[in-house]
N, C-alpha and C positions, 0 to 999 in steps of 0.2 A: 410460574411466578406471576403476581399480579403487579401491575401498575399503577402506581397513584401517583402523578407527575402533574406540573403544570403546563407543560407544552409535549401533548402526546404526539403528536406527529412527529416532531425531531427526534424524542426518545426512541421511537420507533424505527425511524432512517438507522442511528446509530446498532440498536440493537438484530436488527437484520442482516446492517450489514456487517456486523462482527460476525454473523454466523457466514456470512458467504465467504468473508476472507478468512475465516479458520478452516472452511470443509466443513460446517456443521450442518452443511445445507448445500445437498449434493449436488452437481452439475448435472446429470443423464438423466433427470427427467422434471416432470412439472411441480415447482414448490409447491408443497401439500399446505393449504392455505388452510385449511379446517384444524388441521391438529397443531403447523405455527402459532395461529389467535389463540388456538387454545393453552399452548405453553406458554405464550405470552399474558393470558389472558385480557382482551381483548375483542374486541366484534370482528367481522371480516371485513369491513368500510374500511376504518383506519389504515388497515394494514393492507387494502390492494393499493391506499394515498400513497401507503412509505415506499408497496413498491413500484408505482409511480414515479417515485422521485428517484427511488434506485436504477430504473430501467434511462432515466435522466446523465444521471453517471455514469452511464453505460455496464454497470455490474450485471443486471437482468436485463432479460428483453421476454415483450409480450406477444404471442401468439392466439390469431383468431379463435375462440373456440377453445382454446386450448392450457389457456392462464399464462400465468407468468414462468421463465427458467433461468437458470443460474447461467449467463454467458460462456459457454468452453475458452480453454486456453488456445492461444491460438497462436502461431509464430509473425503471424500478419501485424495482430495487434503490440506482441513484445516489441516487432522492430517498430511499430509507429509511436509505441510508449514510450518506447526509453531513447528513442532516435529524436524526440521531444526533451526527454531531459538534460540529455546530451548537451542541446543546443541553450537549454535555458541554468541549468544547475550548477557548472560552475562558475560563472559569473556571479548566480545570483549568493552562491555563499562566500565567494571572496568579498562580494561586495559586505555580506552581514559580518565579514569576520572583521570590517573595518570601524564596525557602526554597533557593536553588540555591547550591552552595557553590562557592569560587573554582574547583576543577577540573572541576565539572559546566558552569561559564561557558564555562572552557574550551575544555571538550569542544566545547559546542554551535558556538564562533566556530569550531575547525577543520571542525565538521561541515559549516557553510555554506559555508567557501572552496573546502572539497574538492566540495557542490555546483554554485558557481561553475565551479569549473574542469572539472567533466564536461559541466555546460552546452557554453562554450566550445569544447570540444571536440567538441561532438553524440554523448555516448558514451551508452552503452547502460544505464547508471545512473543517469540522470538521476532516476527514476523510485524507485529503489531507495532513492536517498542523498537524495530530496522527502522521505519517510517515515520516514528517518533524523534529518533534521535538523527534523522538527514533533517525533518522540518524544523529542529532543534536548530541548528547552523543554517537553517534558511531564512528563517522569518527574523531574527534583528536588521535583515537588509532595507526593511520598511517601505518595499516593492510591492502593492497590494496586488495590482494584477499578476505581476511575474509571481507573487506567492499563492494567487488563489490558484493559479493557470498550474502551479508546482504540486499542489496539496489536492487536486484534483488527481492528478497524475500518480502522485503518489498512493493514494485508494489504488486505482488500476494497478499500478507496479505489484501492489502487495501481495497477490496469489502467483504473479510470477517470484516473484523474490521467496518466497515458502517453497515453489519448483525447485528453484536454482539454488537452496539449502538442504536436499534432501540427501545427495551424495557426501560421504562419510569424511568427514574434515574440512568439506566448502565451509562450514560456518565458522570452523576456529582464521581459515583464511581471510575472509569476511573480517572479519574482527581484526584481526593485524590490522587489514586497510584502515579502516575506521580509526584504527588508532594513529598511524600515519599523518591520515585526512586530518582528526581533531588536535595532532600537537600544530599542523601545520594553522589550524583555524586560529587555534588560542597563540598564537606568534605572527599571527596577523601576516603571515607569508603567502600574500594573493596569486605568485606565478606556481608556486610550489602548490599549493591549495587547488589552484584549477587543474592543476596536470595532475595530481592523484586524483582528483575526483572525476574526472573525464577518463582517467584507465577504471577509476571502479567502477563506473556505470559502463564502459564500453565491456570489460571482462565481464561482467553479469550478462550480459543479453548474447555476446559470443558463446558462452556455455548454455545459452536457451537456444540458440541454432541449432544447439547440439544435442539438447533435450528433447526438444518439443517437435512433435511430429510435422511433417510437409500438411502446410492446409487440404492441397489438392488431394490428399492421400486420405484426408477425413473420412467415415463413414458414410455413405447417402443417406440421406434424411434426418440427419442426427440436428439439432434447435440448435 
């Protein structure tokens, strides 16, 4: 597919990194940079910029010699990710669920149905549109740091969170919560709100304890 865009670098961040947090673009070995520009269509400049900026976010990392790689999952990084949102996420949406205006309501209820329904559907979003509908109930808090610091976080979370939905029915439970969480947002219930959001994030990263291999037990030499 080709590009015609006005600001090709950002389009480029984005579309990258949609392919790392879907698995389109495989962890165990070096991103084949010749045949991405060329799906992308594109030069190989722009695109070591974007992943530049990705290795920034921490999604890739570059090796001497050796180019850029998709960062492995890691139990180290689950707990420092979500052991970060922990600390910042329920607050910051009890705060938004005080401050959110009829159309950011809005927004957030179609953001869940349209999660729903990819659920339903076992679509390839599921994952995309999780991360969609938590920044949905984050950002009317009109906390810029606490939401850049969140929306950050959430990128990273996203390949764990597609982990922690692979087993057969995590995702319809996932969903019960969410809906919990959101009657509790849209009723402006900030003690009830933070305590379901602080077991949902804590019960996601305890079933990646339970997923995700010991670091120490890694392969040697594996990027």
């Amino acid at each position: 597919m080709s590009l015609v865009v006005r600001n090709l670098s950002d389009q480029l961040v984005e579309l990258v990194r949609d392919r790392i947090l879907s698995g389109a673009v495989a962890g165990d070995g070096a991103i084949r940079q010749d045949a991405l520009a060329a799906e992308l269509g594109v030069s190989k400049i722009p695109l070591r910029e974007a992943l530049g900026r990705l290795e920034q976010e921490g999604l890739v990392r570059a090796q001497a010699n050796r180019g850029f790689f998709v960062r492995p999952l890691s139990t180290e990084e689950a707990e420092e990710v979500f052991d970060l949102r922990l600390t910042l996420e329920p607050a910051a949406v009890a705060r938004a669920a005080t401050r959110a205006t009829d159309d950011e309501r809005a927004f957030a209820t179609d953001t869940l149905e349209t999660l729903y329904r990819v659920t339903d559907e076992h679509g390839e979003g599921v994952g995309a549109f999780n991360r969609a509908f938590h920044l949905a109930l984050i950002r009317p808090s009109r906390s810029f740091v606490t939401n850049s610091i969140l929306e950050r976080l959430h990128v990273l979370s996203e390949r764990y969170v597609r982990k922690h939905l692979e087993p057969l029915g995590r995702d319809e439970r996932a969903n019960d919560e969410h809906r919990e969480i959101f009657k509790a947002w849209l009723a402006r219930d900030t003690d009830t709100l933070q305590r379901l959001m602080h077991d949902h994030i804590g019960q996601t990263l305890e079933d990646l304890r339970r997923q995700l291999p010991r670091d120490d037990a890694a392969p040697a030499g594996k990027p």
